[in-house]
N, C-alpha and C positions, 0 to 999 in steps of 0.2 A: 107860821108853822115851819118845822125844819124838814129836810128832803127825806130824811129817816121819818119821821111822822107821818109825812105824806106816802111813801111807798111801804112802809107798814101801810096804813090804810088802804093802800089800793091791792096789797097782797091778803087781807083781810077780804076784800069782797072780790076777788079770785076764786072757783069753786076746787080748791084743794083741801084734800083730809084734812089738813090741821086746822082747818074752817076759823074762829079766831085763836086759834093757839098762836100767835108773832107777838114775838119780842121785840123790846129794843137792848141790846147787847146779850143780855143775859136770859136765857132760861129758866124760870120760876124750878124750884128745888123739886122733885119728883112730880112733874109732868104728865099729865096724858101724852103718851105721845101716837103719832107724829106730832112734833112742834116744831117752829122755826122762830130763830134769832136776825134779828137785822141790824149792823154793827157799819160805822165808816172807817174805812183804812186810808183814804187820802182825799182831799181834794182841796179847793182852792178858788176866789176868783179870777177872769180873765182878765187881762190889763186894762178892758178897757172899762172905760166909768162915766158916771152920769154924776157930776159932782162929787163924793165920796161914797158912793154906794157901787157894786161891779154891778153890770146891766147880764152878764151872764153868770152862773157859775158853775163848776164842776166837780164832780164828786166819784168816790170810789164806794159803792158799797160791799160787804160781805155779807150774803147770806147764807146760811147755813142750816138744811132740813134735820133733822136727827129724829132716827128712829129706831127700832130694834131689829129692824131686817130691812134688806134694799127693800122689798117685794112693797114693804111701807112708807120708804123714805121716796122712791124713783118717781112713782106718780107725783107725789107735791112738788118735786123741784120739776118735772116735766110740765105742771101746769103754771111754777111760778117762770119759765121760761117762755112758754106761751101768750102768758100777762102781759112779760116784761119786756123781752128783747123786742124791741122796734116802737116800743110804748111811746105815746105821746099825748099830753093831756093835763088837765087844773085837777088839782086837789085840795079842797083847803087854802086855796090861795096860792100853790106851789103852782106852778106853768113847768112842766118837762117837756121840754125840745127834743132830746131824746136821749132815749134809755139802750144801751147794746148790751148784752153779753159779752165779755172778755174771759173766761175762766171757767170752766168747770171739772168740780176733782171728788174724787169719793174717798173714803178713807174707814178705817172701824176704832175705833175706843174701846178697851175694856175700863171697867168701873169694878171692880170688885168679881162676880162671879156671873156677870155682866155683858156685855158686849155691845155699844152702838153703835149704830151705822150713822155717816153723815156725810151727806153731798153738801160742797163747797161750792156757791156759785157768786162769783167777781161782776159786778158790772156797773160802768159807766153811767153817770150822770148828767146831763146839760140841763140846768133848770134856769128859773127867776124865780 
């Protein structure tokens, strides 16, 4: 399993609104929402190795709430921060060392005659 699969599934059994509404990058086309998206923007293994395999590795995720007002969006990324930052634990075979918070940013989207709200939240990876 990849670290995106794994924390999908662990944001999945987190008790936020969007209950399983998580993605992996993309948002299914008109949504219930709240939903969240989980997407990698970097990462990488550590130098060191165990023959050609990294014994660590590190990742960036983005996650992204999107809803049609804070008042809907603020609690799921508040409980996906509660999940998240300091997490440590097996998924599926994934071991996370640990999980921080690095980022968090709000922002609105219109869409037509529209308007979404969506909190951005950045965080670090150490897994196997």
């Amino acid at each position: 399993m990849s670290i995106e699969n794994a924390v999908i599934a662990r944001v999945k059994a987190l008790a936020t609104g969007a209950g399983q509404r998580v993605y992996r990058e993309v948002i299914v086309q008109e949504p219930q929402l709240p939903a969240v998206a989980i997407s990698r923007t970097a990462g990488a293994g550590f130098a060191r190795v165990l023959g050609n395999v990294p014994m660590l590795q590190r990742a960036t995720l983005r996650i992204e709430t999107v809803g049609e007002t804070m008042a809907q969006v603020a609690p799921v990324a508040a409980a996906i921060v509660t999940g998240l930052d300091g997490w440590s634990g097996s998924v599926s075979g994934v071991t996370v060392l640990r999980a921080t918070l690095v980022q968090q940013q709000e922002q609105a989207e219109a869409q037509g005659d529209r308007t979404l709200r969506i909190v951005q939240q950045d965080f670090d990876f150490v897994f196997r």
